[in-house]
N, C-alpha and C positions, 0 to 999 in steps of 0.2 A: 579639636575640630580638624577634620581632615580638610587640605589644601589638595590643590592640584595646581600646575605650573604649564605654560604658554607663550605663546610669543604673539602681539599684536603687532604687525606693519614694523615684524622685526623686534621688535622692543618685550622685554621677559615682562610677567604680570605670573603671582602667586593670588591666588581667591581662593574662598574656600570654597568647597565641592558643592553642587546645585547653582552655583553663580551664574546667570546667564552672559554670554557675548555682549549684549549691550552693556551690560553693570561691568562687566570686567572692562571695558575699553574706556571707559572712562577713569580707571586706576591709571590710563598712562595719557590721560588726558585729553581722550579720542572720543570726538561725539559724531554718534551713529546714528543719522536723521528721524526721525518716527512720526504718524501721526495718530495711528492706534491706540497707542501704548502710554499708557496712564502708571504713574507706582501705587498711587490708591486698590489699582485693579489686577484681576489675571489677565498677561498678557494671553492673546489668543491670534495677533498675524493677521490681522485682516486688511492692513493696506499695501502689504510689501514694500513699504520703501526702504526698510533696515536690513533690506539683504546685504550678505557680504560672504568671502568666499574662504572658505576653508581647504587648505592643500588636502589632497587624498579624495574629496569629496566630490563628485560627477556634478552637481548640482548646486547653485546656490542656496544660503543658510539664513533663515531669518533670526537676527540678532537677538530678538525679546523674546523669544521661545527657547531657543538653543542652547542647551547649557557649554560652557567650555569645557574643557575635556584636555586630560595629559596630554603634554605632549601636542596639541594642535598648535598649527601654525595661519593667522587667521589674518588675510587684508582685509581693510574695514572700506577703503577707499584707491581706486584708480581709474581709471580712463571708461573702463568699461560699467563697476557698477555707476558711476556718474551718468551714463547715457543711460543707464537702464532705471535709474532713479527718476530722471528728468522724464522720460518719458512716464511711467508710471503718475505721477502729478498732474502732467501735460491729460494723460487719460480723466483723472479727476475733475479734473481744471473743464472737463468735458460736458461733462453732467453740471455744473456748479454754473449759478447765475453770474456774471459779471459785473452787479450792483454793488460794488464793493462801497462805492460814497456812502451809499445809502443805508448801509448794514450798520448794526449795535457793535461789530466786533473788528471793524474798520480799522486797521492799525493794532490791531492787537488779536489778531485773528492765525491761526497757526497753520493754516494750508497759503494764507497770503504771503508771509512769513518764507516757507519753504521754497514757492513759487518766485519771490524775488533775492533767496538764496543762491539760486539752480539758475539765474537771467533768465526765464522763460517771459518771451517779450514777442511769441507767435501762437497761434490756434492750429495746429495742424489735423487738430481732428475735427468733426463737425459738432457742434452743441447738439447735446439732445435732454432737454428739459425737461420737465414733467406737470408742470402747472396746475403743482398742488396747492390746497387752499389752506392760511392760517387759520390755526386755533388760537381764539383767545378769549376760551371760553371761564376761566378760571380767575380771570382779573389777575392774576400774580404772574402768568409765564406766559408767554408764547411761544408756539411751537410752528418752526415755520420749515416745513416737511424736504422742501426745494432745494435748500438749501443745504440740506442734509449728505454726508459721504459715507453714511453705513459702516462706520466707526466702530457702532458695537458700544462708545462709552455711556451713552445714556441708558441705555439698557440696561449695561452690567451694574453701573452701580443704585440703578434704581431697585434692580431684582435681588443682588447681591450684599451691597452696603446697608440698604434700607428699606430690603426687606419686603419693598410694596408692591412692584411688579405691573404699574402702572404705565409703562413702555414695553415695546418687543417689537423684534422683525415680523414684517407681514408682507406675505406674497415670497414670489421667486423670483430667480433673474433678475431681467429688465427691472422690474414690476417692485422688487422689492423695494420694501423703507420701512421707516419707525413710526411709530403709532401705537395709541392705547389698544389694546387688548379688546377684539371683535370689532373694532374700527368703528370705536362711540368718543365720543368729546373728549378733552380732560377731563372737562366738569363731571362729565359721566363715569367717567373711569376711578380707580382708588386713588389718584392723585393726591397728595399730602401739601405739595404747593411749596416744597422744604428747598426745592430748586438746586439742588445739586445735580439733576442733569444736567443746565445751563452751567453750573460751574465746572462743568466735567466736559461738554461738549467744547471740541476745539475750533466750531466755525459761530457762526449766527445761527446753526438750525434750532437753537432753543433759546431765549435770554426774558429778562424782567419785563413786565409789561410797564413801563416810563411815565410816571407823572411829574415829570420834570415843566412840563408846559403849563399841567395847571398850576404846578405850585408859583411859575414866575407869575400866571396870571393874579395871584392870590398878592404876590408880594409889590404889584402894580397898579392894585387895589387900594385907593388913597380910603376905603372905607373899612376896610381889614384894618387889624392889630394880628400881626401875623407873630407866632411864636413856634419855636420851633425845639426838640429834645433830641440828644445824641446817645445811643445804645452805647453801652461800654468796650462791647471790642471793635467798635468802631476807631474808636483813637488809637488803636494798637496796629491795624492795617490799611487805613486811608493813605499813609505818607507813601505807600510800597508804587502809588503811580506817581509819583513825583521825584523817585528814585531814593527814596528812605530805606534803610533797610527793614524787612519786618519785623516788628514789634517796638519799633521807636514810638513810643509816647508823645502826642502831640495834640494834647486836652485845649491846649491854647491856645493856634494856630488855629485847629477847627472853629475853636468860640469865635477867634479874630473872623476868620471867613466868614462864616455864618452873620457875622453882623455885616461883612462889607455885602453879602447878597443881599440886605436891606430888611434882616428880624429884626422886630421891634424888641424881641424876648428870647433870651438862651434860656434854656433848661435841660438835664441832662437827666437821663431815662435812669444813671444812677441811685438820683433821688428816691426815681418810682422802685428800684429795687429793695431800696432801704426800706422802704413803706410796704413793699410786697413781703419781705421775713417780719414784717412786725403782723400782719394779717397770719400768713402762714405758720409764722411760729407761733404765733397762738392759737392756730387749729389743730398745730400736731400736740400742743398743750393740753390742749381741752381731751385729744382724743387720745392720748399717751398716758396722761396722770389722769383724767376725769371719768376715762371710757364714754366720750360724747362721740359717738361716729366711729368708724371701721376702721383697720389698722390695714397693711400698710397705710399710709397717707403716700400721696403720689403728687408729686409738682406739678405745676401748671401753666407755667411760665413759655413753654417750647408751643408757638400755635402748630405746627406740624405735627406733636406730638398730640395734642387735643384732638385735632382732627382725627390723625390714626388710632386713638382711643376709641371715638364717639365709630369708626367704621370697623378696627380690628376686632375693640375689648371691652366693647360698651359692657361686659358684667363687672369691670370697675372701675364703673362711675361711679357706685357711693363711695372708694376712696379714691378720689382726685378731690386734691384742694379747690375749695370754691374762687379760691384767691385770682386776680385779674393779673394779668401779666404788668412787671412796671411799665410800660408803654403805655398799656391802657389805663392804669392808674395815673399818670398822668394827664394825659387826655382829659380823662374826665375831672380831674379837678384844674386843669387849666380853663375849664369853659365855669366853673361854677367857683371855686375858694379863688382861683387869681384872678377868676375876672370880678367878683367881687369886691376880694380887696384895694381891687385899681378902678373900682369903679366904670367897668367896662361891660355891654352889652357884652352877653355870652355868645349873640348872631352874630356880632363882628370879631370874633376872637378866630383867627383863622391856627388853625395845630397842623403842625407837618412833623414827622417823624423821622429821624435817619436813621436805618437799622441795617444789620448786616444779612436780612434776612428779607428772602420774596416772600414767605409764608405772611408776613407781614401786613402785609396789604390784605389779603384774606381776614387777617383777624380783624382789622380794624370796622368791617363789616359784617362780622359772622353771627349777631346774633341781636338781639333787638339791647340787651345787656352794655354793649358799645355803645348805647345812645343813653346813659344814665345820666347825663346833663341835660336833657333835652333837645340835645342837637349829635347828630354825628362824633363822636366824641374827638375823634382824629381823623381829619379831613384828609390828608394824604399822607401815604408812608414810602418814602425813598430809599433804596440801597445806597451801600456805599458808593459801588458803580458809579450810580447816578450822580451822587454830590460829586466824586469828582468832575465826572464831566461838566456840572454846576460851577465848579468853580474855574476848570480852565476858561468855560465857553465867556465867564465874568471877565474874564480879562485877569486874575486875579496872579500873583505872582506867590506862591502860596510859597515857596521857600524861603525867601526873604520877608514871609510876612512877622512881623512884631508879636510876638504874642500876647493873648490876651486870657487875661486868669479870670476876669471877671464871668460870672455866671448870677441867671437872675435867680436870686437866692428860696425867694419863696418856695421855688419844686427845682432848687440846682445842687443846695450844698449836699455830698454825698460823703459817706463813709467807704475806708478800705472794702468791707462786706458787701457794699451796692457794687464795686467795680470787679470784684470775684464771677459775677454772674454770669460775665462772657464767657466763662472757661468750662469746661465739664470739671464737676465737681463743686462748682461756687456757690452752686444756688444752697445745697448742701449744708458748705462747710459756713457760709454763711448762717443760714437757721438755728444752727447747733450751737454757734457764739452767743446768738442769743435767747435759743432756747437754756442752754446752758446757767447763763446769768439771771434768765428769770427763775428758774428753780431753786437756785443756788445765792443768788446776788454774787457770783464770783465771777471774774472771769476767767476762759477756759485755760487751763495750764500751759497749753502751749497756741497761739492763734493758727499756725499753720497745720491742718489736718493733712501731713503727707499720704496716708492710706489712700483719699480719694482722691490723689491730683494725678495726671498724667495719663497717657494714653490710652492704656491697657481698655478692650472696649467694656468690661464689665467688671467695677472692682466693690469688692465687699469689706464691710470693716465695724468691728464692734466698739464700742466707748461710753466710757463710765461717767453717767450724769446723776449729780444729786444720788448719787447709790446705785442708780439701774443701769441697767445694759441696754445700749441702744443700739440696734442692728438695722444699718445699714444697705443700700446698694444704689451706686449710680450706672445708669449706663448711657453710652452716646454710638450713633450710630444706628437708625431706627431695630433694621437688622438682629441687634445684639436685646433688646427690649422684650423681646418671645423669651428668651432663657430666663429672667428674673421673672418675669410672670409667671412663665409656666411654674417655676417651683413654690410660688404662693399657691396658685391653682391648687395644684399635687399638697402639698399641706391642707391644704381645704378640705379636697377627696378625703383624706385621709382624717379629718378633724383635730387635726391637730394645732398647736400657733401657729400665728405665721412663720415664715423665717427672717421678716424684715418688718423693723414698725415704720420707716421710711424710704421712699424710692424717689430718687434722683434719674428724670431722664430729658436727653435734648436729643433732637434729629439726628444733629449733624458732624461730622465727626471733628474730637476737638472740642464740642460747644459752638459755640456761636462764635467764635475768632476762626472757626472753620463754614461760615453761614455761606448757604447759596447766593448772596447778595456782597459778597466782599470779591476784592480783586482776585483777578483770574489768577491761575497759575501756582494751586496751595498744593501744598505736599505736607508731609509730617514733621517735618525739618520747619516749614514755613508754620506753621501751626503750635510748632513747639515755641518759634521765635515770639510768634503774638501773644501764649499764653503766658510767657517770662514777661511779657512787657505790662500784660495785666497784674501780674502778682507783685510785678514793684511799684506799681499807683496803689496795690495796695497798703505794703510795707511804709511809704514814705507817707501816709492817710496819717493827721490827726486823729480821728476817731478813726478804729476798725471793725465797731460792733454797731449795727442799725439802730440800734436804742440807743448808741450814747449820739447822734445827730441832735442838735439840737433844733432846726427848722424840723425836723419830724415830733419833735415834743413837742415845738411849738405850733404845728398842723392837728396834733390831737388836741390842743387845750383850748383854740382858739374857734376851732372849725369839726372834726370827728369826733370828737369824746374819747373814744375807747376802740381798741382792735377788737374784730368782732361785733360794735354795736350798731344802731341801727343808721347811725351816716356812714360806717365803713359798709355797710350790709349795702346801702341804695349805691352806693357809687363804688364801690371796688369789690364786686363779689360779682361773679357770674353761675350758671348753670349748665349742665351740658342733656345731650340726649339721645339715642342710638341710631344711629344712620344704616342704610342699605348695609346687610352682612358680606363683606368681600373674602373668597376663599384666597389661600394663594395656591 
């Protein structure tokens, strides 16, 4: 690879060729302010504050666009870009409301951040505000326009990451901001609900819509039996505000929390995923060896990814698994199998969710299928976000707290396979464990399917079951989900097989250790740290195949009968249907 060679603020730096000014200054340890500029995204320069000055050059350089170049001799920092900085901000800081108390992203917000970087402790310009109005039409996000600095990152990685194109600039000047496309709702717009614009936005102008209040109300409720389940890559990234590093494992501290907020009932969404490949892999079963239903077969488990189904690719619906996401399979058998067996009114069974994911809250509403118990099935579903702010606002001292392994077993004890799900690739490499073994009664030769794990956003891979070849393909990142379609399509056209009897896909990039609903501030580095921390709850798992659970054996013998029959049919199976056609 070819290098090129430089001097930052004096000091030599070798990079290789295309490296921008920004990435190289951080080789000698130099950080060059930004608020634009995401590594997820193409930089593109839209707040200037990372200018900095290059000898030979008439003009200042912006750092995240600029490649470094032979031979340049670059300050990153002195007297003068420093006022040109502050100033710059001070202009932001213009348009930008002053409700800082009052904002979601209050203390952890990256223009306040910069702002009390720089001592900017006066207004020299005049506010000029715009008093736009919230949407929050979608139950899962708000978008609160005002607040907005024309960043560009909502946009980009809604149009570019994922595909949907469900934000963009509108108007000029003045005038300009962000909004859906012809200036109609969310709800109106292709919105997906996957929330990675709020994970990617650096102020308040977007974040989760908060049920933090009903849910205390819920747990204040002397008439409630509140219980509550934790998503898997939940414990992999909640400790990161508490100054954890990411991907510390912290299944028992959460449990410990979770019962000092005052649940009656821990259960952990793991469960439901072990329950979701015992459903699922018996439908790729049925339709692999039996030819009952259309090949590919396509996960189900990502609600953003349903949703962008039922609006991008409703022609395939008949292969998405019927299978319910583990969330909502728990749900619904917390209001009818446990509350049963605890002999408890299924109207006082209060369910609350923790998940790393805004699309969340959408599902738990999206279809009359959610209410298979007769009630709501999951009364509220909170982000990560949320809980931690649940727990500081507790009083709770969560680093010192004791941990606690206990989980209530009925819908908790979970296998290695349930805790893979948060990861791109899990839901997968899971199914195949146990599809594997029911074909075979063996298990798989090796449990780690390296093919599908890591980043790459579309990875493909064939493997030998019971004699056949199984073709593969996962992909994460909505964006990257048009390429493996399309080429089923194009075999279609063509009449040909497909080229995959299985498709793996989640929103967001990562999987769900990368969800619109987990702590700010994820990069790929951060992503990579949560999904090591999944794969060693799986490693250290007693069981790592869904079938060898034994509270899931003892859920079919006691209460469902059989994956596939007609109590897994009423309470864990959904349907889907084709929504408004959106072009992009």
């Amino acid at each position: 690879m070819k290098t090129v060679h430089l001097t930052i603020n004096g000091l030599p730096v070798e990079v290789p060729e295309g490296t921008t000014i920004l990435n190289a200054a951080r080789k000698v340890q130099m950080r060059i302010p930004t608020l634009c500029y995401h590594p997820d995204l193409p930089a593109w320069a839209a707040c200037g504050i990372c200018v900095v000055k290059v000898k030979g050059f008439s003009k200042l350089v912006r750092a995240c666009v600029a490649p470094a170049g032979e031979g340049m001799e670059v300050t990153t920092h002195d007297p003068e870009l420093y006022a040109i900085r502050r100033t710059v901000i001070q202009l932001i800081l213009s348009t930008h409301p002053d409700d800082c108390l009052q904002c979601p992203r209050n203390l952890n917000c990256e223009l306040q951040r910069l702002a009390g970087e720089f001592g900017i402790r006066e207004a020299p310009y005049g506010k000029l505000l715009r008093d736009l109005p919230e949407d929050d039409t979608t139950g899962s996000l708000i978008l609160h326009p005002e607040k907005c600095i024309l960043c560009g990152r909502c946009a980009a990685v809604c149009q570019q990451m994922q595909g949907v194109w469900a934000l963009e600039f509108i108007g000029r000047g003045e005038t300009t901001r962000i909004a859906p496309a012809a200036d109609v709702t969310l709800e109106e717009s292709p919105c997906i609900k996957c929330g990675q614009c709020a994970a990617h936005c650096p102020v308040g102008a977007i974040y989760e819509h908060s049920h933090a209040r009903e849910v205390y109300a819920g747990l204040a409720d002397p008439a409630k039996h509140c219980v509550v389940q934790i998503a898997p890559a939940v414990r992999v990234a909640l400790g990161e505000d508490f100054g954890y590093e990411p991907g510390t494992l912290l299944t028992g501290k959460i449990y410990a929390a979770l019962r000092r907020l005052g649940f009656n009932a821990v259960f952990d969404t793991n469960f439901g995923a072990d329950l979701t490949i015992m459903e699922e892999g018996a439908e790729f079963i049925e339709r692999f060896v039996h030819g009952k239903g259309e090949l590919p077969l396509l996960t189900s488990c990502c609600p953003s990814w349903t949703d962008y189904m039922e609006k991008f690719a409703p022609d395939f619906i008949p292969n998405f698994s019927t299978a319910k996401s583990p969330q909502a399979m728990v749900g619904a058998l917390a209001k009818t199998y446990y509350a049963q067996r605890m002999g408890l009114d299924p109207e006082d069974v209060f369910v609350v969710s923790i998940m790393p994911c805004t699309a969340k809250k959408f599902e738990i509403q999206r279809s009359e299928e959610m209410r298979s118990s007769g009630f709501q099935d999951i009364d509220y579903s909170l982000t990560t976000r949320e809980l931690c702010r649940m727990i500081k606002s507790a009083g709770i001292d969560f680093r010192n707290l004791p941990d606690d392994e206990r989980v209530d077993s009925l819908l908790g004890d979970y296998t290695g396979a349930g805790t893979i799900f948060g990861v791109t690739g899990g839901v997968m490499e899971a199914a195949l464990r146990t599809a594997h073994w029911a074909l075979t009664q063996e298990r798989l030769p090796t449990m780690e399917l390296t093919e599908i794990r890591g980043l790459e956003g579309v990875k493909e891979a064939t493997l030998q079951v019971a004699g056949k070849e199984v073709r593969v393909a996962v992909a994460h990142s909505m964006a990257n989900i048009e390429v493996v379609l399309d080429k089923v399509r194009a075999a279609r056209e063509r009449g040909e097989e497909t080229p995959y009897h299985f498709i793996e896909v989640m929103a967001c990039r990562g999987g769900c250790v990368g969800g619109g609903g987990q702590p700010y501030g994820a990069t790929d580095k951060i992503r990579a740290q949560r999904a090591a921390g999944i794969y060693r709850d799986d490693e250290k798992s007693a069981y790592r195949s869904s079938h060898e659970n034994p509270m899931i054996q003892l859920l079919y013998k006691n209460f469902l009968g059989a994956p596939l029959g007609p109590k897994s049919h009423e309470l864990l199976h959904t349907g889907y249907q084709p929504r408004a056609r959106y072009k992009r």
